[in-house]
MIZA-722169 format. One line per 3 residues: for each residue x, y, z of N, C-alpha, C. Coordinates in nm, 2 decimals. Layout:
<nodes>
X:Y:Z:X:Y:Z:X:Y:Z ~ ...
</nodes>
This chain:
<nodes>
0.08:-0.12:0.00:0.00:0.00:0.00:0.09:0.12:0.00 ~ 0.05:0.22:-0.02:0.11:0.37:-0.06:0.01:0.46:0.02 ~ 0.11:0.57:0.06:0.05:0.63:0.17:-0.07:0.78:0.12
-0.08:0.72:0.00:-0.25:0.74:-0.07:-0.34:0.65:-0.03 ~ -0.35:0.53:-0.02:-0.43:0.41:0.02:-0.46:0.42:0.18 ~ -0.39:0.49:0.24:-0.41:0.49:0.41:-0.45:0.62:0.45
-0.54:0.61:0.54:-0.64:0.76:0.61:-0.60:0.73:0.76 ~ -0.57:0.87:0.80:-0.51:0.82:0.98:-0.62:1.01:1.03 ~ -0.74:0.94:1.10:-0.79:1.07:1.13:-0.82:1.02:1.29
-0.83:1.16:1.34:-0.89:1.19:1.49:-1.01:1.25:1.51 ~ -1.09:1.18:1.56:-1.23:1.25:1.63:-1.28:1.20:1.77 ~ -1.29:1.33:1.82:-1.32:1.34:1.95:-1.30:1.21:2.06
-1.11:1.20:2.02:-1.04:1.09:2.15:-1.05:0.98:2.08 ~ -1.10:0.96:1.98:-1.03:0.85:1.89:-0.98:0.81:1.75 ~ -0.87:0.75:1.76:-0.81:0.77:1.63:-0.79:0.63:1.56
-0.85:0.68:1.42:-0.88:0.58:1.31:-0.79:0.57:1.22 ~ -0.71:0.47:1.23:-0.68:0.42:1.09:-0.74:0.34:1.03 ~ -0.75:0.35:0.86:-0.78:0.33:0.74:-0.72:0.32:0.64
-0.83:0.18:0.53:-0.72:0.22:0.39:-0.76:0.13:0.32 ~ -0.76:0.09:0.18:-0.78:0.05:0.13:-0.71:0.07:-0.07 ~ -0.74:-0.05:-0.13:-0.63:-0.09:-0.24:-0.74:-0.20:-0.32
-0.75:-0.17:-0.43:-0.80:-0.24:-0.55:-0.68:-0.24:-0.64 ~ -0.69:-0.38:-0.70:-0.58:-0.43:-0.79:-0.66:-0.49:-0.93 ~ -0.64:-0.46:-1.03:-0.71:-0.51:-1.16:-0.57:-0.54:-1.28
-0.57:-0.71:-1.30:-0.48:-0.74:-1.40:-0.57:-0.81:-1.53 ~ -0.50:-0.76:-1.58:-0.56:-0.91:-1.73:-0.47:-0.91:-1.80 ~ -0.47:-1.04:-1.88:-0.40:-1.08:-1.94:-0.48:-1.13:-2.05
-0.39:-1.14:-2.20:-0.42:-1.18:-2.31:-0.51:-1.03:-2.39 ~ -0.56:-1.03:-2.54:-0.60:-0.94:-2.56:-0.72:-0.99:-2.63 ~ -0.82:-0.86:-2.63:-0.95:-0.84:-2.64:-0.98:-0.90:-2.85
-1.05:-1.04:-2.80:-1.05:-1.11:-2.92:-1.00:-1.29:-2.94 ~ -0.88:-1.24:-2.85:-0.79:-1.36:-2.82:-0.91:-1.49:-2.77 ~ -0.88:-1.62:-2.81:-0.97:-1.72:-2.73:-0.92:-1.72:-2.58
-0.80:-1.72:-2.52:-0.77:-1.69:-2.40:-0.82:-1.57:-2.31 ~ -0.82:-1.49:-2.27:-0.83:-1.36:-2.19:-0.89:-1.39:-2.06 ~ -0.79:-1.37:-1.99:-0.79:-1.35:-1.81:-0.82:-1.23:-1.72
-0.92:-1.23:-1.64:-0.89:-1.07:-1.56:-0.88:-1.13:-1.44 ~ -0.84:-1.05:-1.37:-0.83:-1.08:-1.19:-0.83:-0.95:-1.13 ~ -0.92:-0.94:-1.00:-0.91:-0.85:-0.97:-0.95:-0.92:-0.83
-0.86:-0.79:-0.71:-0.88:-0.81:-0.58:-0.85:-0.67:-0.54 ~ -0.97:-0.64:-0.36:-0.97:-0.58:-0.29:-0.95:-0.61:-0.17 ~ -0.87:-0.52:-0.11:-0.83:-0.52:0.04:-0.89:-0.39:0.12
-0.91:-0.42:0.25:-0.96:-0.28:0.30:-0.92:-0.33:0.43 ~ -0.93:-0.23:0.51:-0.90:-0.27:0.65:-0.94:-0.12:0.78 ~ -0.98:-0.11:0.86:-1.04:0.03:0.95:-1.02:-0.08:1.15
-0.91:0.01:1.14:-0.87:0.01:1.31:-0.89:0.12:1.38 ~ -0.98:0.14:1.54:-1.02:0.24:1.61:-0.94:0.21:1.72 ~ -0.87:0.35:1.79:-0.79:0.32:1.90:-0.89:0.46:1.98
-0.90:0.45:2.10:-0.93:0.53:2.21:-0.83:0.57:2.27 ~ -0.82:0.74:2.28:-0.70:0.78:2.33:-0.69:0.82:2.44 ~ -0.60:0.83:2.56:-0.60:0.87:2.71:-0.67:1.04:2.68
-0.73:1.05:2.78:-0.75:1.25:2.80:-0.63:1.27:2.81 ~ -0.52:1.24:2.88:-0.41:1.32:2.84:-0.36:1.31:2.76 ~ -0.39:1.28:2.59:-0.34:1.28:2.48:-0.33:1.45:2.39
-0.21:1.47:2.33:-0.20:1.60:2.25:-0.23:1.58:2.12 ~ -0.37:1.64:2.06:-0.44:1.60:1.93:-0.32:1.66:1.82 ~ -0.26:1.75:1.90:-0.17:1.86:1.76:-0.03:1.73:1.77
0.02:1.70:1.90:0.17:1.59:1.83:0.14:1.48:1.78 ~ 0.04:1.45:1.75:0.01:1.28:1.65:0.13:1.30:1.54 ~ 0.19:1.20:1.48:0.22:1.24:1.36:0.24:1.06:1.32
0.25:1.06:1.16:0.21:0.91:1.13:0.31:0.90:0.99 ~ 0.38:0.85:0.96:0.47:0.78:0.87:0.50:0.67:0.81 ~ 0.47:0.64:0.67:0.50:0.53:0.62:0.64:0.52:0.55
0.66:0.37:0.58:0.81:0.40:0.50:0.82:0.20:0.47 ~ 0.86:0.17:0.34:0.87:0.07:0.32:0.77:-0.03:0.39 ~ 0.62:0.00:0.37:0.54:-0.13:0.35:0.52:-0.10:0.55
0.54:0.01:0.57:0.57:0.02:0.79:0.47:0.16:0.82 ~ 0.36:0.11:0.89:0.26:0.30:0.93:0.32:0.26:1.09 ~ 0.38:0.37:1.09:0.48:0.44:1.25:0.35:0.55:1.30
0.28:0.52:1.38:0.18:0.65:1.44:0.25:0.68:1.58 ~ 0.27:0.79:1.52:0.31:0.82:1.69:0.23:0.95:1.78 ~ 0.18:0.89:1.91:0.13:0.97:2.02:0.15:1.01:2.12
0.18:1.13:2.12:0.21:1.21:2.24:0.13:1.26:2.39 ~ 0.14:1.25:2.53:0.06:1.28:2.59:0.10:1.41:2.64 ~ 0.06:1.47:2.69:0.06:1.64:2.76:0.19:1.62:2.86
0.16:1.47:2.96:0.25:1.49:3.07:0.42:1.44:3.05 ~ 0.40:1.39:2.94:0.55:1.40:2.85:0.66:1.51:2.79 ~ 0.55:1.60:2.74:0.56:1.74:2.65:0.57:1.84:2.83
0.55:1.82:2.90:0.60:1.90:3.00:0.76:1.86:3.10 ~ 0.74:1.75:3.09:0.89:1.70:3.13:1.00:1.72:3.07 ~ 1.01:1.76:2.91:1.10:1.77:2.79:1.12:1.95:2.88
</nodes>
């Protein structure tokens, strides 16, 4: 997946990831006695519930090689720093 296919949103203390990927192949050409299509979809939607002491503004979320890194910050962290 490509980090067009994945949706990472917050609403009111909980955060959703999402996403989804359609794939369409064929083979052979239009006429041919052979011709193949295939096609598959994937989809997938995770809800997490977040502590009240979570900071809605430090979320930040990163894909990198085939990996979604979400990372969350709480208030009583960002005061210790």
């Amino acid at each position: 997946m490509t980090s067009d296919d994945i949706h990472v949103e917050l609403h009111e203390g909980t955060l959703k990831v999402s996403g989804e990927k359609s794939k369409h192949q064929e083979e052979g050409k239009p006429g041919q006695r052979v011709w193949r299509q295939e096609r598959s979809f994937q989809k997938f939607s995770r809800c997490f519930s977040l502590p009240e002491n979570t900071n809605p503004e430090a979320i930040s979320a990163k894909l990198e090689h085939g990996v979604l890194t979400v990372e969350v910050c709480n208030l009583d962290a960002e005061k210790q720093s």
